[in-house]
C-alpha positions in Angstrom: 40.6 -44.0 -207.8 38.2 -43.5 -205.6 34.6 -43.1 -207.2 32.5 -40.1 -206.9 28.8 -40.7 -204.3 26.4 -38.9 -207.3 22.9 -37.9 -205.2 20.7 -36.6 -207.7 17.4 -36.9 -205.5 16.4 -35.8 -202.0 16.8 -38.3 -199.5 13.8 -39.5 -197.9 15.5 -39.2 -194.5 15.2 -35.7 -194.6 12.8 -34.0 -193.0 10.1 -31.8 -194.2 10.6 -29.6 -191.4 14.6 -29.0 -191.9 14.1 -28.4 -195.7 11.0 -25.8 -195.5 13.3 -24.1 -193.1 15.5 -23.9 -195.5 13.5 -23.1 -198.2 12.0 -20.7 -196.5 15.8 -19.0 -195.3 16.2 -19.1 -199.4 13.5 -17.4 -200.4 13.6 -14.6 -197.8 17.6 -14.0 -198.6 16.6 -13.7 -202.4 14.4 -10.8 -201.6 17.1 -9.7 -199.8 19.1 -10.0 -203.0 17.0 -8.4 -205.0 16.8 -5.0 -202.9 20.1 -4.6 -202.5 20.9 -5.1 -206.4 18.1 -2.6 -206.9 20.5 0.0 -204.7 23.2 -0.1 -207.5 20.2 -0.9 -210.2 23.0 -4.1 -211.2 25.5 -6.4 -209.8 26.1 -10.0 -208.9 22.5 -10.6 -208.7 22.7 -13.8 -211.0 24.9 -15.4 -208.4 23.1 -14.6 -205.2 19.7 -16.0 -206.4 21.2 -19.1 -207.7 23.3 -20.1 -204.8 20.7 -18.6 -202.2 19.7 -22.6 -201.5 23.2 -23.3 -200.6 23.9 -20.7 -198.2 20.6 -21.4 -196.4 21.1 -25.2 -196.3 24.6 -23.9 -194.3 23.2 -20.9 -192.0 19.7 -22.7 -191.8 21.3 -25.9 -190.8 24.3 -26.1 -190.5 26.7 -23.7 -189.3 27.2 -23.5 -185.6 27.2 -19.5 -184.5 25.9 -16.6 -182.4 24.3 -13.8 -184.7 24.9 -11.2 -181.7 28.6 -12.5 -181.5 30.1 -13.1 -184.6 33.8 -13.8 -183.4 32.6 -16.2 -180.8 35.8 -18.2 -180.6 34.0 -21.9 -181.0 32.1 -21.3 -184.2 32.7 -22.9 -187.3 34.0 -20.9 -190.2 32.4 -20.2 -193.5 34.5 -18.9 -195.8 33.6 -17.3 -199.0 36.3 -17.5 -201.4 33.9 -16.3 -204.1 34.5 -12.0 -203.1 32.1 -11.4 -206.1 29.8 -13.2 -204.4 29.3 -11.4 -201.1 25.7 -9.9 -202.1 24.7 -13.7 -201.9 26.8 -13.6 -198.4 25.4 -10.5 -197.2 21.5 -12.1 -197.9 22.0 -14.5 -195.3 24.1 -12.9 -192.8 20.7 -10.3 -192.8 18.7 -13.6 -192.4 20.5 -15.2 -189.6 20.5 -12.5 -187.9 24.1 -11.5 -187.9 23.8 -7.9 -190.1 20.2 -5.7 -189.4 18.1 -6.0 -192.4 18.0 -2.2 -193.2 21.5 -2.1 -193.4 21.0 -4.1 -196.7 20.0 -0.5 -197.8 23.5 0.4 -197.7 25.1 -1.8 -200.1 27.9 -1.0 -202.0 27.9 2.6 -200.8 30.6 4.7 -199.7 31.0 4.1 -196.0 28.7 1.2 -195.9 29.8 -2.4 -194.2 28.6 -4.3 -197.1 30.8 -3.4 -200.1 30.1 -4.8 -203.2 33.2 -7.2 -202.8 33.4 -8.9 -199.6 35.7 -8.1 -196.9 36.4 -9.2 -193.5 37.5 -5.7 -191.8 34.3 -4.5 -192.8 31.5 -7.0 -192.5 30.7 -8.9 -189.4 30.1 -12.7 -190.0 32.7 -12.5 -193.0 35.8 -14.3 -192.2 38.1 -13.8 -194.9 38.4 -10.9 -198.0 37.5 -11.9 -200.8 39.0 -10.7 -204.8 41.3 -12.7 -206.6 39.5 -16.1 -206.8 42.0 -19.0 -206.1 42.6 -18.4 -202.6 39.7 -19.4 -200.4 40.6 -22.7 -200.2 44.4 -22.5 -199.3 43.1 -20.4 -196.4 40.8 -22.8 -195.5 43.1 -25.4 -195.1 45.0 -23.2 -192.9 42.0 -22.5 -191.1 41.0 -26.3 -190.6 44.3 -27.1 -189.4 44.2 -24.3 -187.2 41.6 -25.2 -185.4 42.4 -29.3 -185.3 45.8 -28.1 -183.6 44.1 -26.4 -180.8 41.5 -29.3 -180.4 38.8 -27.4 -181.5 35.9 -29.4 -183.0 34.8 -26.4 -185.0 34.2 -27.2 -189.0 34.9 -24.9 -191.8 32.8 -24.6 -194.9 34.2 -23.0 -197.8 32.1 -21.6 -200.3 33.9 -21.5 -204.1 32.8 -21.4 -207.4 33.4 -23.4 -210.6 35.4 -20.7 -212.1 37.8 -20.7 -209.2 38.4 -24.8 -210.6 40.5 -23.1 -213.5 43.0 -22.1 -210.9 46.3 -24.0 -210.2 46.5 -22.7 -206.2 42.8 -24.7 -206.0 44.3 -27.9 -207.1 47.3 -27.6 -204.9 44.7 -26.9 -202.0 43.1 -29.8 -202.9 46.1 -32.5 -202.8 47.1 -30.2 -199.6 43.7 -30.8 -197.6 44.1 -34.3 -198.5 47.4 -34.8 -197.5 46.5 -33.3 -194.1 43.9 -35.3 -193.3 41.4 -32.8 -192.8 37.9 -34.3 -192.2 36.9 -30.9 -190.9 37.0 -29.3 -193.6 34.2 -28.8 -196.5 33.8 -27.5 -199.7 30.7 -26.4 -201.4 31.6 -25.9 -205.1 29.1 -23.5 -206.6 28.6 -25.2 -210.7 26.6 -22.6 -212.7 28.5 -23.0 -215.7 29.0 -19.2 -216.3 32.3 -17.1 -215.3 32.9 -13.4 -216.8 34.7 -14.4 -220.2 32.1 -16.9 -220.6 30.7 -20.2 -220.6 32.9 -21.8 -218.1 32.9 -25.0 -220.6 34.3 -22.7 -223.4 37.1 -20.8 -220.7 38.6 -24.2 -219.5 36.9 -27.2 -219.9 37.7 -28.8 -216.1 35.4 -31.6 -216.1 35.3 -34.3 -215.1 35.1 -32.3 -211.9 33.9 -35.0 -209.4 36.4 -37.5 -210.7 39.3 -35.2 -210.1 38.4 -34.4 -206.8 37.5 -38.3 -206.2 41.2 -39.2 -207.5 42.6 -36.8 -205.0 41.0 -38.6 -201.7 38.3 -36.3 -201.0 34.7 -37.6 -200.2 33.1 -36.3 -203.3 28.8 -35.8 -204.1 27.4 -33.9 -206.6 24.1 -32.5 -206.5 21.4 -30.2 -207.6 21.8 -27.0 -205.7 18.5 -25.4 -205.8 17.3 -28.5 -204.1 17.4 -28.1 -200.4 16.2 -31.5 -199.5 19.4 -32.4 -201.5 21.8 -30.2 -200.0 21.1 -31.4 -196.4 20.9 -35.1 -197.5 24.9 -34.5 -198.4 25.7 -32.7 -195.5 24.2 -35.5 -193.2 26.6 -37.9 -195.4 29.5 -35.2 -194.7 28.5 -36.0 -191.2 28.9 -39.3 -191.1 32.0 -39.8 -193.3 33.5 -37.3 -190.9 33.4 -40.0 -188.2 34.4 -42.5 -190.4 37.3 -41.3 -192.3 39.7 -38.7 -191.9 39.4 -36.7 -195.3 38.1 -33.6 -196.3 34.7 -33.2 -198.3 32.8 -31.7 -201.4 29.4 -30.8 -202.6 29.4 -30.1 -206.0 26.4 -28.1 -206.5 24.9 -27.4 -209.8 22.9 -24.2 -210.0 20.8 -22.3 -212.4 21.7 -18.5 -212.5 18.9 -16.3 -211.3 17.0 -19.0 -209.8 13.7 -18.5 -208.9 13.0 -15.3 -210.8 12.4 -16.3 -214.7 12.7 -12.8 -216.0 16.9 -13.0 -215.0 16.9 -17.0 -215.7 17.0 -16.1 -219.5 19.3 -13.3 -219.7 22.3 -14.0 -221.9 24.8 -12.1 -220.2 23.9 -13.0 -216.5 27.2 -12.9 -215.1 27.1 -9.4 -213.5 23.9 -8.5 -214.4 22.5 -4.6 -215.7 18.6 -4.4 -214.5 16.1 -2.0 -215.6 14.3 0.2 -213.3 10.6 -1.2 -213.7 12.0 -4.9 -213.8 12.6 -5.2 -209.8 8.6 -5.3 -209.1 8.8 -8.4 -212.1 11.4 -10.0 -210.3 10.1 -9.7 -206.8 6.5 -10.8 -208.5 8.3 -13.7 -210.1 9.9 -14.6 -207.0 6.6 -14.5 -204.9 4.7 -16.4 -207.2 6.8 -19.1 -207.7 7.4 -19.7 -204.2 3.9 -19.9 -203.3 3.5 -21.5 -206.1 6.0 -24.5 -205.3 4.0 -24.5 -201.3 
């Protein structure tokens, strides 16, 4: 078997420049968060502030694109396999530059680019449509060998959660992406340890999680994903197994639910989350005040 790399701290090599940019990307596409789940007054707001780290570490970072040309044909993919999680998506599309700002206004309403669940033919920047979880990855693989067949060197990053890890199509993606060789390929696994029926532990127990992964070839780190210094010290060793080996990677990223705003940290039932009307100034005070307060 091939054992797990565990980072649990931020590497030293990274630099405080890249990770306040990142940090910086987070916090802005959490506000972004939060007014768009005050337009439905509820939603997958849980999800979007908890993984906000991880989609800045990749549009921040790492992704290669052009905000005013989102089908540029050498850009590497992101794929969010996660359909619930698009209000996260749509965050840092606004962020990057890829969908205007006040069109966050429009969420989830009739007519409006951004529905609630995410979906290619409507969103720019979104490359597949996203609903029943389970199939991100299979279309990644597609994707990645796509693109190595036409000698592209573009990557693809697929975003997934750890609810989709109680799906049989994932596992078969994951001896697939293997089998292919695909060291263009890589997965961010989004750990919060919550899915709708539950704690994830008490749905399906799946872990060990790295070890499975690790015992089916992929390069395999799991980290704390509210750390950005963290997330791009894996993606720099992504970067460098790439060149040495010809397998596919993960990030295992655990995350905390509503991170960054206390108020939604502690709710029980956090999974789609009902807000009242005078808690979005607490949350958006919360979030200011811990962000300022972590500078």
């Amino acid at each position: 078997m091939n054992a797990p790399v565990v980072a649990t701290t931020t590497s030293a090599a990274v630099s405080t420049e890249r990770r306040q940019k990142v940090e910086e990307f987070a916090y802005q596409a959490r506000h972004h968060a939060l007014n768009m789940g005050e337009v439905q007054g509820q939603g997958y707001v849980g999800q979007a502030l908890g993984s906000a780290d991880m989609f800045a570490a990749v549009y921040a970072d790492q992704l290669n694109y052009r905000a005013q040309d989102p089908e540029w044909e050498q850009r590497d993919r992101f794929l969010l396999s996660t359909g619930h999680y698009a209000i996260g998506h749509y965050a840092a599309l606004a962020q990057a530059g890829i969908v205007p700002v006040q069109e966050l206004d429009t969420y989830g309403s009739d007519d409006s680019r951004l529905p609630m669940s995410g979906m290619s033919t409507y969103t720019p920047g979104m490359e597949i449509s996203g609903g029943s979880l389970g199939h991100g990855l299979p279309i990644a693989i597609g994707t990645a060998l796509g693109l190595r067949h036409q000698g592209s060197s573009a990557r693809v990053i697929n975003f997934m959660s750890d609810g989709e890890l109680d799906e049989g199509s994932t596992w078969e993606a994951v001896m697939g992406a293997h089998h292919h060789g695909l060291g263009n390929l890589t997965v961010l696994v989004d750990i919060n340890a919550l899915q709708a029926d539950g704690k994830t532990d008490t749905v399906l127990r799946t872990e060990p999680v790295a070890d499975k992964w690790a015992a089916s070839g992929w390069f395999v780190q799991r980290i704390d994903g509210n750390d950005a210094g963290a997330l791009l010290a894996a993606f720099d060793a992504v970067a460098v197994e790439a060149k040495n080996a010809a397998r596919p990677s993960v990030i295992l990223c655990d995350t905390h639910i509503g991170r960054g705003v206390p108020l939604l940290e502690q709710r029980e039932k956090a999974h789609f989350m009902r807000i009242e009307e005078h808690e979005w100034k607490i949350c958006r005070e919360q979030l200011t005040a811990g962000y300022e307060g972590e500078k």
